[in-house]
N, C-alpha and C positions, 0 to 999 in steps of 0.2 A: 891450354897455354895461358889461361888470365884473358885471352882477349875478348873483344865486347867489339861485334863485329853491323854495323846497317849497314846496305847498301853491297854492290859486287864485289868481292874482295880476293884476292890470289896471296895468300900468305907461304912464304920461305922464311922460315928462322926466325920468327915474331913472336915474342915475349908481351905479356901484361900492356897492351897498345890499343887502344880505342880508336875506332876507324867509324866514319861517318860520311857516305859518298853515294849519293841516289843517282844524282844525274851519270856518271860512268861509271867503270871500274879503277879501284886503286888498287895496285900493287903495293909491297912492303916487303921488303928482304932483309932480314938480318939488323930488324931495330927491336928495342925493346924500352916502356915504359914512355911510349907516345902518344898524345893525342893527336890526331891526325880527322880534320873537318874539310873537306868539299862542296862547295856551293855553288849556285851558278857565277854566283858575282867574286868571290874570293876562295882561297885555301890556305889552313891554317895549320902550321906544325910546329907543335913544342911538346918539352919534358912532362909530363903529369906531375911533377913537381913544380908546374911555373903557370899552371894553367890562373893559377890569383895573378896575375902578372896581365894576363888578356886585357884588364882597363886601359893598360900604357898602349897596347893599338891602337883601340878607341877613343884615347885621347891623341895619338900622334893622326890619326886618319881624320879627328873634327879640325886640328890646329892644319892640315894642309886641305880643308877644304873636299874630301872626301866625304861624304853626309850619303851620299847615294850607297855607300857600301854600308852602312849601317842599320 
């Protein structure tokens, strides 16, 4: 199905989705053309078309003082 799978993963109807989740299991049902990250400190989901976009977190999480999630 395209996807690219670390970590536990339980897929239903998941299309070309990249999944990355060490610490538990992720579930996914019925999405497709996602990035989906798991960490201890945060979790991150967007379009694989938006993943150039990830800076504007990085910059809204240093502008509120968030440094520790970085």
């Amino acid at each position: 199905n395209g996807n690219i799978i670390i970590g536990e993963h339980v897929n239903i109807d998941t299309t070309h989705t990249t999944v990355y989740g060490k610490e538990h299991l992720v579930a996914t049902l019925g999405v497709d053309n996602l990035i989906i990250v798991h960490t201890p400190d945060a979790t991150l989901v967007c379009p694989k078309d938006r993943a150039q976009d990830v800076k504007k977190i990085v910059d809204e999480l240093k502008s509120k003082n968030k440094k520790e999630l970085l």
